[in-house]
VEXDREN-2710 file (C-alpha; in Angstrom, 1 decimal):
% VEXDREN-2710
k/r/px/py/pz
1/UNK/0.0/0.0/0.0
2/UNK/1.1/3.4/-0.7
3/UNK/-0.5/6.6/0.8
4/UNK/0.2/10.5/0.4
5/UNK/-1.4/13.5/2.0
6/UNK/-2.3/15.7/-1.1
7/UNK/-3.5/19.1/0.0
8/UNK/-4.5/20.5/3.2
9/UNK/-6.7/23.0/3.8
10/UNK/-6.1/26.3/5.0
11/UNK/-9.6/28.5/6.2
12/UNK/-8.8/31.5/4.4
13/UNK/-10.5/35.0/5.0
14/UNK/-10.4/35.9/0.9
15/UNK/-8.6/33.9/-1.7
16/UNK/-6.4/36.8/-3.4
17/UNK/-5.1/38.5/0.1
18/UNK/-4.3/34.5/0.4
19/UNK/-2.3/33.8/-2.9
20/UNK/-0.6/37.1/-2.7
21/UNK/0.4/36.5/1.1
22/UNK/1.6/33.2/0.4
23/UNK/2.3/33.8/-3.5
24/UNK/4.7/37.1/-2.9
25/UNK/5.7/36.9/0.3
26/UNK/7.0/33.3/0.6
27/UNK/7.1/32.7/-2.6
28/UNK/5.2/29.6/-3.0
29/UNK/3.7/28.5/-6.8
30/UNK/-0.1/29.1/-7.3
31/UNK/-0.9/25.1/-8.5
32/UNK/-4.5/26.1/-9.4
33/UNK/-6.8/29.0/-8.9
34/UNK/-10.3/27.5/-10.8
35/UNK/-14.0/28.4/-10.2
36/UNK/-16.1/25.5/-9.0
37/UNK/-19.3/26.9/-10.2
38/UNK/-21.8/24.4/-8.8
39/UNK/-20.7/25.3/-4.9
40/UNK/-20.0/29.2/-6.2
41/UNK/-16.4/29.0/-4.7
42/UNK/-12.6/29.0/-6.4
43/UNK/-10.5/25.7/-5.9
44/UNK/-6.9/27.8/-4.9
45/UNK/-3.8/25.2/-4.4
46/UNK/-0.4/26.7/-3.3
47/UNK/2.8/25.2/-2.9
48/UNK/6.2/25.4/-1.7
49/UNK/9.0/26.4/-4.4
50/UNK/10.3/23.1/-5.7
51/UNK/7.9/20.8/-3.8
52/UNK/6.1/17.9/-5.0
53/UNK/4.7/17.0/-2.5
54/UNK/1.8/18.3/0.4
55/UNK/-0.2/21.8/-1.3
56/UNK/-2.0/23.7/0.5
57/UNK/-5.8/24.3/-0.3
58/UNK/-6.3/27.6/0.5
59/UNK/-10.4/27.5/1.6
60/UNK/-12.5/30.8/1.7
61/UNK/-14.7/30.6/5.0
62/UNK/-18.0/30.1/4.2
63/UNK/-20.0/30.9/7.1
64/UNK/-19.3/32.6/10.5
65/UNK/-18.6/29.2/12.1
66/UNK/-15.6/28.6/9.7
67/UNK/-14.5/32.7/9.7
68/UNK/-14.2/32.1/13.9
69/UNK/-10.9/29.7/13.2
70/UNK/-9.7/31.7/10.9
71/UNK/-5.9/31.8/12.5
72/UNK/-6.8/30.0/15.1
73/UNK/-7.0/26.5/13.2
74/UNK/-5.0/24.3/16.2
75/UNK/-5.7/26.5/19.3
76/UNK/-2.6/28.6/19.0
77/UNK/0.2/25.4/18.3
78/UNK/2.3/25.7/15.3
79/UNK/0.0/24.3/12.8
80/UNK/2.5/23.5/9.2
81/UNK/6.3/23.4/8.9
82/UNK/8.1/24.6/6.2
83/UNK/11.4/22.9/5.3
84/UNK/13.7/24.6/3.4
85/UNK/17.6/23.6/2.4
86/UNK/19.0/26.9/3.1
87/UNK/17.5/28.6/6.7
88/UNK/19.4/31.7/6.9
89/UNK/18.6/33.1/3.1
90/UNK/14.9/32.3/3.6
91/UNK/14.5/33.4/6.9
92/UNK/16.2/36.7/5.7
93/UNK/14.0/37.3/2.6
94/UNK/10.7/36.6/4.8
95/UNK/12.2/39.2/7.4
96/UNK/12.4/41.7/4.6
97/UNK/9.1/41.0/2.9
98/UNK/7.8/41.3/6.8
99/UNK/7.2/38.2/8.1
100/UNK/6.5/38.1/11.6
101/UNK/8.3/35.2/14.0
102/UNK/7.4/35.4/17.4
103/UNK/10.2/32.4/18.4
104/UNK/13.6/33.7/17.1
105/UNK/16.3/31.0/15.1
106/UNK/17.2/27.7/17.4
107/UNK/19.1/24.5/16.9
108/UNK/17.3/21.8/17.6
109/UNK/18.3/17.7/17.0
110/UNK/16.7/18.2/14.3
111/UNK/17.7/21.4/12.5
112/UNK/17.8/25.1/12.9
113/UNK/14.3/26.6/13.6
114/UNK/12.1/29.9/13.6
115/UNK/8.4/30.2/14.2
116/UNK/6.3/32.7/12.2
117/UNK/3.1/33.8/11.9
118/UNK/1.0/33.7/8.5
119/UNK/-1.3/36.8/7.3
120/UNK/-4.2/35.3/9.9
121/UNK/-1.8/34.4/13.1
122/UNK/-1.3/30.7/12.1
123/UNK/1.9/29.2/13.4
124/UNK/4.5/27.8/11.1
125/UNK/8.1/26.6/11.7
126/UNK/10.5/27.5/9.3
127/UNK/13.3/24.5/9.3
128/UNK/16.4/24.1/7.9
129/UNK/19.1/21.7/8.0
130/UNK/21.9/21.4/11.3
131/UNK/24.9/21.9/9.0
132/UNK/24.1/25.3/9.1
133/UNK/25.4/27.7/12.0
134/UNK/23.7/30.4/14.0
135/UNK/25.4/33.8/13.0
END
């Protein structure tokens, strides 16, 4: 048996301020942006530069139940983690396109990590391999 996780989804508050936060800022790939006419909602996919792997589903609340976890999908606990093979130039370019990280650069067993906040306050953990030093 062989099993993947394929997408998972992300309660967005509006689908552009989504792409172009995730799209511009750290510089994921728009997969697919399509209109699903019968349920009157887009179908938005992002993903990591060079992944092939996991995309996220970027999903427009649709009622106010849905628009309450808006940032708050896991109660305030880092929610995705984003590995990268080079920390330090990607945890500089998000600090210059304004990223927000409320746990500063670590080594841990299993890498150097950062946590950052998305547009909506969702936490993510930037990783990166050990072999790299804190300057």
């Amino acid at each position: 048996m062989k099993q993947a996780i394929m997408h998972v989804a992300l309660v967005v508050r509006d689908y552009d301020e989504a792409i172009a936060f995730f799209c511009h800022k750290l510089h994921f790939t728009l997969v697919e942006d399509s209109y699903q006419p019968e349920q009157d909602k887009r179908w938005v996919l992002v993903a990591p530069p060079g992944s092939g792997g996991t995309a996220l589903l970027l999903a427009r609340a649709a009622t106010p139940e849905q628009a309450a976890f808006i940032g708050r999908q896991t109660g305030g606990r880092v929610f995705l983690f984003l590995s990268t093979d080079d920390f330090w130039r990607d945890y500089t370019d998000m600090l210059a396109a304004g990223i927000r990280f409320v746990r500063p650069p670590q080594t841990a067993a299993y890498g150097t990590v950062a946590v950052f906040e998305d547009l909506y306050g969702n936490l993510w953990d930037l990783i990166g391999p050990n072999s790299q030093e804190i300057t």
